[in-house]
VOTITI-156938 format. One record per residue: residue number from 1; residue in one letter; x, y, z of N, C-alpha, C in turn. Coordinates in nm, 3 decimals. Atoms other than C-alpha are relative to their C-alpha. Example, Ala and Ser with C-alpha at 12.3 -4.5 7.8 and 13.67 -1.06 7.14 Angstrom:
+------+------+---------+---------+---------+---------+---------+---------+---------+---------+---------+
! lose ! fike !   neast !  nnorth !     nup !  caeast ! canorth !    caup !   ceast !  cnorth !     cup !
+------+------+---------+---------+---------+---------+---------+---------+---------+---------+---------+
!    1 !    A !   0.089 !  -0.119 !   0.000 !   1.230 !  -0.450 !   0.780 !   0.090 !   0.120 !   0.000 !
!    2 !    S !  -0.082 !  -0.119 !  -0.006 !   1.367 !  -0.106 !   0.714 !  -0.077 !   0.109 !   0.073 !
+------+------+---------+---------+---------+---------+---------+---------+---------+---------+---------+
//
This chain:
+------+------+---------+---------+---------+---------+---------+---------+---------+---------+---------+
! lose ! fike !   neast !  nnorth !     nup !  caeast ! canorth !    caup !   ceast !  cnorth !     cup !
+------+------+---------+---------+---------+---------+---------+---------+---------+---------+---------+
!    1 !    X !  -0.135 !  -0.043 !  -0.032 !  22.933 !  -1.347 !  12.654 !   0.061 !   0.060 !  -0.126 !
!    2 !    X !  -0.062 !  -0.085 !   0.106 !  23.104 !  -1.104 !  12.436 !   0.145 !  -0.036 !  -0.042 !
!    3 !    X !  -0.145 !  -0.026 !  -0.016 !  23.474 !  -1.150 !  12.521 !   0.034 !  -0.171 !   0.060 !
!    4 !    X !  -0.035 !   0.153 !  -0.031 !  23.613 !  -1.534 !  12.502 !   0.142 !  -0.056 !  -0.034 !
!    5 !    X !  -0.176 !   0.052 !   0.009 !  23.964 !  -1.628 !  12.560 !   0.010 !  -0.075 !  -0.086 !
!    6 !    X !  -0.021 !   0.109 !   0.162 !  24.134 !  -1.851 !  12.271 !   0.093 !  -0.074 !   0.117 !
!    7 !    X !  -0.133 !   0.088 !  -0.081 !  24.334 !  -2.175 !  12.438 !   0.015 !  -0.056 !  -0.126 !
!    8 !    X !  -0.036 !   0.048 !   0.102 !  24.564 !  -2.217 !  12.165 !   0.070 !  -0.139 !   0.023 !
!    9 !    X !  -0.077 !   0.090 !  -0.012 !  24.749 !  -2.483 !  12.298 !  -0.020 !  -0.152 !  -0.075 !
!   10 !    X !  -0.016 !   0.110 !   0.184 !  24.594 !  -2.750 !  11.998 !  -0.035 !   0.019 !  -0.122 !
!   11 !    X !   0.058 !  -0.031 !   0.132 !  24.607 !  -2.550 !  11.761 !   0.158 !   0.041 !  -0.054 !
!   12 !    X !  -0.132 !  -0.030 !   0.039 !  24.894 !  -2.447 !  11.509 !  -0.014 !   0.091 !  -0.074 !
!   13 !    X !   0.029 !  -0.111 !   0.090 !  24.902 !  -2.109 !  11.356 !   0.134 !   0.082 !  -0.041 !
!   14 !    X !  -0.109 !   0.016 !   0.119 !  25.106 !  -2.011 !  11.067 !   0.002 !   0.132 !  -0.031 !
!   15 !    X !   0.048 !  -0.182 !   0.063 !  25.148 !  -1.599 !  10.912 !  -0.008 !  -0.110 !  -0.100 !
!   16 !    X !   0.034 !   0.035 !   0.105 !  24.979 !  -1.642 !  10.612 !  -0.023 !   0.132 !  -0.102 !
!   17 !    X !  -0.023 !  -0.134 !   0.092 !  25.091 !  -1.314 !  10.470 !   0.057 !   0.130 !   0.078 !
!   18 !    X !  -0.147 !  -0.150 !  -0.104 !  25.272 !  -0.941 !  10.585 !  -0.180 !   0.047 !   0.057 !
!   19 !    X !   0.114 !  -0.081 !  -0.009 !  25.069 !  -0.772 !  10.787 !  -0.027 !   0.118 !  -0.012 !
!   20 !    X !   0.081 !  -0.142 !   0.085 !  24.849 !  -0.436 !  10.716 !  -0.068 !   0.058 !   0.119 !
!   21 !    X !   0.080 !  -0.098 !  -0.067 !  24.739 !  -0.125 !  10.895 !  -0.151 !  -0.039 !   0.016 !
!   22 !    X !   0.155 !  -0.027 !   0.014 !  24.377 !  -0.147 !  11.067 !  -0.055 !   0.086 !   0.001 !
!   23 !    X !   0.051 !  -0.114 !   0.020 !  24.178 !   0.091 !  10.934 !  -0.165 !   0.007 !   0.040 !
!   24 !    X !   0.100 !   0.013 !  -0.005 !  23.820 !   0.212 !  11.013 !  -0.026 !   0.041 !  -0.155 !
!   25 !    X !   0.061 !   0.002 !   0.131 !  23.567 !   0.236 !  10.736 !   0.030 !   0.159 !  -0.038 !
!   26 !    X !  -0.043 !  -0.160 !   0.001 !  23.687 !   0.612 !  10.709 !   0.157 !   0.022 !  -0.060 !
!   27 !    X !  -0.154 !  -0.003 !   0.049 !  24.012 !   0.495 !  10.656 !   0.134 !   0.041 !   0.071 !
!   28 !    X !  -0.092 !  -0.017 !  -0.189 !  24.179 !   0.596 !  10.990 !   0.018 !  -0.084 !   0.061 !
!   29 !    X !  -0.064 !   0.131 !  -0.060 !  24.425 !   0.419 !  11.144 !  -0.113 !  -0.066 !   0.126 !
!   30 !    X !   0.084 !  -0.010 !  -0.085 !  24.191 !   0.219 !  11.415 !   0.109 !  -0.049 !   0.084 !
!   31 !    X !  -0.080 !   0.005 !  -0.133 !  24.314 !   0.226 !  11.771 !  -0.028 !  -0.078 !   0.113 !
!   32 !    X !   0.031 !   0.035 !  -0.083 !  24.301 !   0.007 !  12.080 !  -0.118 !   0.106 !   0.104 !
!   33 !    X !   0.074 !  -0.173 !  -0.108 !  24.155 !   0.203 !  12.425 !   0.081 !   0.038 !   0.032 !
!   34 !    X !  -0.137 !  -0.093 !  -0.032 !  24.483 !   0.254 !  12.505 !   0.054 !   0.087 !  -0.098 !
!   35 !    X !  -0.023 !  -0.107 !   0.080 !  24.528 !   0.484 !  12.198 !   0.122 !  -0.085 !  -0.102 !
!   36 !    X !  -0.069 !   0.033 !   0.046 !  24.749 !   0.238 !  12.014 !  -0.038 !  -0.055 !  -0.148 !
!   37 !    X !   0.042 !   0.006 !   0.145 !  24.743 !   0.211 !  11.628 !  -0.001 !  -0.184 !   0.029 !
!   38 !    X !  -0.031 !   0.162 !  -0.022 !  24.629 !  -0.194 !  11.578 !   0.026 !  -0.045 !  -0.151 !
!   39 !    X !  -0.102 !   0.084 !   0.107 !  24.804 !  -0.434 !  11.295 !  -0.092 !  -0.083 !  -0.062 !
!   40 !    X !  -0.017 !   0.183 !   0.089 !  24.615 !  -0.735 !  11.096 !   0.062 !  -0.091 !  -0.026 !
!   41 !    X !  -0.058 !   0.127 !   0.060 !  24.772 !  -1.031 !  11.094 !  -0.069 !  -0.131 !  -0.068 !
!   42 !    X !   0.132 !   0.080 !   0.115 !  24.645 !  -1.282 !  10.835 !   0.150 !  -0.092 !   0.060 !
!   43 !    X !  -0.014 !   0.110 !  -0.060 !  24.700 !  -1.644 !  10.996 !  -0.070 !  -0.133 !  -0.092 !
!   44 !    X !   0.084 !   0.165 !   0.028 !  24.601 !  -2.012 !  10.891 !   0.030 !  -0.092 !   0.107 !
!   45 !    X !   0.009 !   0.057 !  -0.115 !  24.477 !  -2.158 !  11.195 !  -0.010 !  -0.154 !  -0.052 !
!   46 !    X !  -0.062 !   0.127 !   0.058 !  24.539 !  -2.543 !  11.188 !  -0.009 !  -0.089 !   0.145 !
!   47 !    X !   0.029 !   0.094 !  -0.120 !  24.358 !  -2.808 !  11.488 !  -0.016 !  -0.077 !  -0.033 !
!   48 !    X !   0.017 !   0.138 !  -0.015 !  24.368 !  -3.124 !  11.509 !  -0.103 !  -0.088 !  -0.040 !
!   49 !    X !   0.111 !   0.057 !   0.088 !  24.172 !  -3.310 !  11.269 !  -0.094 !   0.113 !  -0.066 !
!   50 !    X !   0.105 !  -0.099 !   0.089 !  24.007 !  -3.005 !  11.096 !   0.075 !   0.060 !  -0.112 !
!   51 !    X !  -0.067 !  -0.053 !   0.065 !  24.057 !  -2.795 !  10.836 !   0.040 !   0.114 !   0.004 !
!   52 !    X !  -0.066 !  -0.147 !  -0.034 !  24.274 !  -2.497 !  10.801 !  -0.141 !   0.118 !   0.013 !
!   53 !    X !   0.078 !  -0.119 !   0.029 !  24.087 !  -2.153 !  10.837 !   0.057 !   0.105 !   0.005 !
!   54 !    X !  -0.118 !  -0.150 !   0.053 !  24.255 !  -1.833 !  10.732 !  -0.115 !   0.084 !   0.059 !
!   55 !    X !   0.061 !  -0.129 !  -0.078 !  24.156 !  -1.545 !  10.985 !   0.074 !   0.137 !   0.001 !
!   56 !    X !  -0.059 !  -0.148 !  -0.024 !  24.272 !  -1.171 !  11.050 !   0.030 !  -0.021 !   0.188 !
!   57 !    X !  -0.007 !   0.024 !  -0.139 !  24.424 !  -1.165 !  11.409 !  -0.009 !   0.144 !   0.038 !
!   58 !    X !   0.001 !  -0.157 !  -0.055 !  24.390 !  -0.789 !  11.557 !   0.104 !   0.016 !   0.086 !
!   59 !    X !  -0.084 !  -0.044 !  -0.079 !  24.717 !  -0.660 !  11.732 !   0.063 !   0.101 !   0.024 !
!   60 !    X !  -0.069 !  -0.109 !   0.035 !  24.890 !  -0.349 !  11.881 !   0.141 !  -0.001 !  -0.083 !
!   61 !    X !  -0.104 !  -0.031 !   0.097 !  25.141 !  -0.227 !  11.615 !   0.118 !   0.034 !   0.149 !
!   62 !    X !  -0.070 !   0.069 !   0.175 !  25.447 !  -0.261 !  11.548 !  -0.006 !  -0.165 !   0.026 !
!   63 !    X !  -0.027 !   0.144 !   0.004 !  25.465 !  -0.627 !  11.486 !   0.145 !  -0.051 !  -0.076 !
!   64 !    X !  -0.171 !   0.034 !   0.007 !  25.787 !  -0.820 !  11.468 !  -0.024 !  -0.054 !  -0.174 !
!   65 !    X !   0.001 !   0.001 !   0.162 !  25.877 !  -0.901 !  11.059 !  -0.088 !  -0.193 !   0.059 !
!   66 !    X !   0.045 !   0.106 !  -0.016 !  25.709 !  -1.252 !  11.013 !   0.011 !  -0.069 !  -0.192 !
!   67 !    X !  -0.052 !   0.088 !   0.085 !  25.831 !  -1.525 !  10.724 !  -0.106 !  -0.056 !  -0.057 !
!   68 !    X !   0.184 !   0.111 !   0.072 !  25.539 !  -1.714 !  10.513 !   0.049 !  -0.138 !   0.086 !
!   69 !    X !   0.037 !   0.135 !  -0.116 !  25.412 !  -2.004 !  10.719 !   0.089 !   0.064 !   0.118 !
!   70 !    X !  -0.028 !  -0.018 !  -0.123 !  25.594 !  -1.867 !  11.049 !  -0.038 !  -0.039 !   0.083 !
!   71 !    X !   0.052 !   0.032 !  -0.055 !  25.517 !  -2.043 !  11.288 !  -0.080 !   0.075 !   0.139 !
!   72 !    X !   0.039 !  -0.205 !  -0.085 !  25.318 !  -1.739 !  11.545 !  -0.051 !  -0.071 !   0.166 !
!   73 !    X !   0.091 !   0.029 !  -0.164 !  25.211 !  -1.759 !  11.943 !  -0.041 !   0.163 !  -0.020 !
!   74 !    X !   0.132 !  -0.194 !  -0.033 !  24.952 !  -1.468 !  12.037 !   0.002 !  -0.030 !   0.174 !
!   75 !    X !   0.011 !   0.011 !  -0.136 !  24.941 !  -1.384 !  12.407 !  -0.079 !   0.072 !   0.030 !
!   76 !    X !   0.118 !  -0.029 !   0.012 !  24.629 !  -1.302 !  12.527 !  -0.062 !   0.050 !  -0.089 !
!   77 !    X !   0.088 !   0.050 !   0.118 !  24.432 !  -1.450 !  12.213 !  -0.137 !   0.059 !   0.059 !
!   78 !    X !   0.140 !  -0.075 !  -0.017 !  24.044 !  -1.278 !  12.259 !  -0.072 !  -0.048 !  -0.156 !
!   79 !    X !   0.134 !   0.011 !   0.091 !  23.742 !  -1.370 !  12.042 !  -0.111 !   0.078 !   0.071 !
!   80 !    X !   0.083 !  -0.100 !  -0.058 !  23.501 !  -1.061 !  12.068 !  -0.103 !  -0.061 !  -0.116 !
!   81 !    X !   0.035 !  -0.049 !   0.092 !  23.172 !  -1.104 !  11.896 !  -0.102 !   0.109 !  -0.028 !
!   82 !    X !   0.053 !  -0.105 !   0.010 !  22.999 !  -0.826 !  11.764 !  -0.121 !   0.002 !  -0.093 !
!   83 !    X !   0.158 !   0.013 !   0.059 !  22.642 !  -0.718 !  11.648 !   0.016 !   0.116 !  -0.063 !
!   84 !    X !  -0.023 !  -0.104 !   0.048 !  22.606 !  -0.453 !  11.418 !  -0.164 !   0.106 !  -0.007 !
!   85 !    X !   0.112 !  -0.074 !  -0.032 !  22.264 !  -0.189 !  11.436 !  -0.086 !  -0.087 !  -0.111 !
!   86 !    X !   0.129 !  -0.004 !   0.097 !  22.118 !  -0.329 !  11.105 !   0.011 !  -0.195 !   0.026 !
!   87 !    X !   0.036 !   0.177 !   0.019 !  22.158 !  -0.733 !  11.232 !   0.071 !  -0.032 !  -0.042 !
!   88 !    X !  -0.100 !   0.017 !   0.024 !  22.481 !  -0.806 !  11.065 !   0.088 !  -0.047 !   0.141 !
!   89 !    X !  -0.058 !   0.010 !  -0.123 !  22.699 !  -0.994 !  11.343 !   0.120 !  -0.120 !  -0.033 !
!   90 !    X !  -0.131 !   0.065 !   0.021 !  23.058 !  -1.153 !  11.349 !   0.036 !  -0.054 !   0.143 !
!   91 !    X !  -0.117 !   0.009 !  -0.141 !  23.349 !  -1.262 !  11.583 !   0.139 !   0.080 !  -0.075 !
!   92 !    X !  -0.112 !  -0.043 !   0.030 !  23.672 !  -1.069 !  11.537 !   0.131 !  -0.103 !   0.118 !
!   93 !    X !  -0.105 !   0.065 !  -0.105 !  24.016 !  -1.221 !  11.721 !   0.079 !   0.115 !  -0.009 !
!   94 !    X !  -0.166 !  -0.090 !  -0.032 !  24.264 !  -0.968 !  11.885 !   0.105 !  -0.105 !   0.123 !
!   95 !    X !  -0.078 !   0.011 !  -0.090 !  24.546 !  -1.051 !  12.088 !   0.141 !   0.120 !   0.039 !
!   96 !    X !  -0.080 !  -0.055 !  -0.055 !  24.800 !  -0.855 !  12.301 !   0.166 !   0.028 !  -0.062 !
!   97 !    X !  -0.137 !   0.023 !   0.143 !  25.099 !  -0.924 !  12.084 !   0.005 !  -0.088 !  -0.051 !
!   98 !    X !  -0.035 !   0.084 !   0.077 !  25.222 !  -1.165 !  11.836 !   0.172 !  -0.027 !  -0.004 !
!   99 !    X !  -0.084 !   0.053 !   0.008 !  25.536 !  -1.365 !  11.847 !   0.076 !  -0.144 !  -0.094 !
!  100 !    X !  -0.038 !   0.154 !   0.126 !  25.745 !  -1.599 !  11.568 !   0.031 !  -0.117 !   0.091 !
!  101 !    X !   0.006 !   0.109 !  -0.065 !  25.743 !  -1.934 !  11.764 !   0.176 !  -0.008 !   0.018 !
!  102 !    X !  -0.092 !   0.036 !   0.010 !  26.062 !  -2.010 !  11.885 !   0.131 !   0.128 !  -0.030 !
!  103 !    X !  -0.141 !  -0.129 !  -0.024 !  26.228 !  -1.628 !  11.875 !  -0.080 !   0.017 !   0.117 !
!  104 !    X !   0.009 !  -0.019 !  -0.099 !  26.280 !  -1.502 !  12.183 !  -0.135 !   0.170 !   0.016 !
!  105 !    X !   0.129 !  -0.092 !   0.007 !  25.966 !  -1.298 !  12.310 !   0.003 !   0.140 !   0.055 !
!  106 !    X !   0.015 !  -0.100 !   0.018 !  25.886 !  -0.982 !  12.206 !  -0.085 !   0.072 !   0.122 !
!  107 !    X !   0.132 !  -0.035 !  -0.086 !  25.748 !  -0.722 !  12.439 !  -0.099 !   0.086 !  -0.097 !
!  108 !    X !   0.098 !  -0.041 !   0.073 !  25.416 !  -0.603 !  12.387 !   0.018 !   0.102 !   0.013 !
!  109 !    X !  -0.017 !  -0.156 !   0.068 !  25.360 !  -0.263 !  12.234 !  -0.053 !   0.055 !   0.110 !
!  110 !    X !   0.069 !  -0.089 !  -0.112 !  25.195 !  -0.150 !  12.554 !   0.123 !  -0.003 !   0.149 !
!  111 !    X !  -0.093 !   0.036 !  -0.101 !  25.496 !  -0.237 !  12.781 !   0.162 !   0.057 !  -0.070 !
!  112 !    X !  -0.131 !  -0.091 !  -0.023 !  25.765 !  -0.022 !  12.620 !  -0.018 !   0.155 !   0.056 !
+------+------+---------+---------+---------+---------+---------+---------+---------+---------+---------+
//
C-alpha cells in the first residue's frame, strides 16, 4: 500500500519552525495535481510514551502564520511511501491543510 492515512488522535504535534517553499530538485516550486504550489511544515510529532520525531509535513500553500511549539491539527494527514529508480526509498507525510489547534479552522487552499 502506497497511500496510508495518519490517525492523529494520540499524537501531539507542535510547528517546530516557519515554514518553506517545496521545491523540486530543479528548484521549482513543486505542485500538488491540482496545480497548487505545496508548503513544508517542520513539526515535532509527540505519542504517547515515545520519543519526539521532527518530520516535514507536505501542504497546499498558503499556510496560516504558526508560533514555535503551536500546537497544529492536519486534516487529511497521508503517509505516501516512495521508491526511487536506483533503490533509495522513504515515506513522505502530506496533508490537506494545516491548522493552529484551537483557532478557528482555516479553509483549505483548494476550497477558496
Amino acid at each position: 500500500m502506497k497511500r496510508i492515512p495518519v490517525d492523529t488522535t494520540k499524537l501531539r504535534i507542535l510547528a517546530a519552525g516557519q515554514p518553506a517553499p517545496a521545491t523540486n530538485p530543479d528548484g521549482s516550486p513543486r505542485l500538488n495535481r491540482a496545480g497548487q504550489a505545496l508548503t513544508n511544515v517542520p513539526v515535532l510529532v509527540l505519542a504517547e510514551g515515545g520519543r519526539p520525531e521532527s518530520v516535514n509535513v507536505r501542504v497546499p500553500s498558503p499556510v496560516p502564520p504558526l508560533g514555535d511549539l503551536a500546537p497544529l491539527r492536519f486534516t487529511g494527514l497521508v503517509a505516501w511511501h516512495w521508491t526511487l529508480d536506483n533503490g533509495r526509498s522513504g515515506v513522505s507525510l502530506t496533508a490537506e491543510a494545516v491548522h493552529v489547534d484551537g483557532a478557528p479552522k482555516a479553509a483549505s487552499a483548494g476550497s477558496r
